[in-house]
C-alpha positions, 0 to 999 in steps of 0.5 A: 229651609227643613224639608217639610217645608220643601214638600209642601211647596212642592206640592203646592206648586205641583197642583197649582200648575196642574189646576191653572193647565185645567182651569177654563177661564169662560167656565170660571167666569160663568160660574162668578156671574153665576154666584152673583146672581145667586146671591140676589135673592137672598139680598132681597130677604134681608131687605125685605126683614128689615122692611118688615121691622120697619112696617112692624114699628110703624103699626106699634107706634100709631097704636101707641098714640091711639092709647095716649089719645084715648088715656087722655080722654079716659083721665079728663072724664074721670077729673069730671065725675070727682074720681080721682083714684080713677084719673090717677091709675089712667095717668100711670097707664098713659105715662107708660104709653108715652114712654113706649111711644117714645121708645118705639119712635126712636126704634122706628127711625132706626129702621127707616134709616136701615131699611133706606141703607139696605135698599141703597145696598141691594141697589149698589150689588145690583148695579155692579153685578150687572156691571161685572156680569158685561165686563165678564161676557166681554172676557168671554168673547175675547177667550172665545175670539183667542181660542179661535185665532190659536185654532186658526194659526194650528190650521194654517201651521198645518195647511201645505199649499203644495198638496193641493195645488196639483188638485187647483190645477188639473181642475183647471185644466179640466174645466179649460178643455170642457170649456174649449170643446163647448165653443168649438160645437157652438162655432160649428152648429153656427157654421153649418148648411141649416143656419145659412138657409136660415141666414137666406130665407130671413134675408129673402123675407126682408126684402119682400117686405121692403118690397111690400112697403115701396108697394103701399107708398107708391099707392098712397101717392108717397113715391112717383108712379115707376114705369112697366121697364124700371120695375125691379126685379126679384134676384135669382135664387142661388144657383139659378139663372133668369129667364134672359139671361137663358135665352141669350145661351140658347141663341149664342148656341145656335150662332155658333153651330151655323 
């Protein structure tokens, strides 16, 4: 191998990996839909030029027959009024007519049937533009979806458990204690002298309303009259004593100092 030959493949393959490092497959496959679409329009004027052709020998031929009928008409009056000099130019005139009518009818089938391959053609490239165009998005999310595994898999490469756990754990630690100090104070706020009152108080209320209620069943006749001696009598408040209970310590006193 001379050594041109070497040069140039190495630097072909020098600037082949240097254009495959920089080469971005979703750019690349963007700028192809890109150029797909692009070439639609211009699909679009040649169908549309041989359309036109198409529309154009379709006019020629109906003025064509429109000449031949009125030639025709022209050449029998003529054979009527005995001018036949008349007659004979008006049938080189419609013989004429007649060939390009029959020329023009061959090219207007030709047309049509480009016009039909064309529009099949513009129809085809359509369908398979947008067949490439969701076969080539379905790519990009692919090189998307890697491109964010790689970012991923460079992340956790990285990520070191070990720096934030001591982070993890003096929180919880934090949050346990803070947690803790907020259940002692509710405990003692439940413990303390004002909850017990309120504790007594709700239960002096109740039983007054159970009194209340025995009071009303017994006058409506629901309960049998009680006597003045099996009364029920209110308990002593804390720390009080009743008024027998009073005077029995005041004559047990008195006993004993006689």
């Amino acid at each position: 191998m001379g050594l041109w030959s070497r040069v140039k493949r190495s630097m072909r393959a020098l600037f082949g990996g240097l254009i495959e490092a920089t080469e971005n497959p979703e750019l690349v496959l963007q700028q192809t839909i890109r150029d797909m679409r692009d070439r639609v329009p211009e699909l679009n004027n040649s169908v549309a030029q041989v359309m036109a052709t198409e529309k154009l020998l379709g006019k020629s031929k109906e003025r064509l027959e429109t000449q031949v009928v009125d030639l025709d008409s022209k050449i029998r009056a003529s054979v009527k009024m005995g001018r036949d000099d008349i007659a004979t130019a008006y049938i080189g005139q419609l013989q004429q007519a007649q060939m390009d009518l029959q020329k023009t009818s061959q090219q207007l089938e030709h047309a049509t049937l480009a016009s039909k391959q064309a529009l099949k053609a513009r129809d085809n490239y359509v369908l398979q533009m947008q067949r490439r165009t969701a076969e080539a998005m379905q790519l990009i999310n692919q090189s998307k979806q890697a491109k964010l595994q790689e970012q991923l898999a460079q992340t956790m490469e990285s990520f070191q458990i070990g720096d934030d756990a001591s982070t993890f754990n003096e929180m919880r630690d934090k949050i346990d204690r803070r947690a803790a100090a907020a259940e002692a104070k509710m405990q003692l706020g439940a413990a303390s002298v004002d909850n017990q009152m309120q504790d007594i108080e709700r239960e002096a209320m109740d039983m007054q309303l159970q009194d209340k209620l025995l009071s009303y069943k017994r006058d409506m006749g629901l309960l049998p009259a009680s006597t003045s001696g099996s009364e029920p009598q209110a308990l002593p408040a804390a720390g009080e004593t009743s008024t027998s209970d009073q005077k029995s310590a005041v004559l047990n006193n008195g006993a004993h100092n006689n």
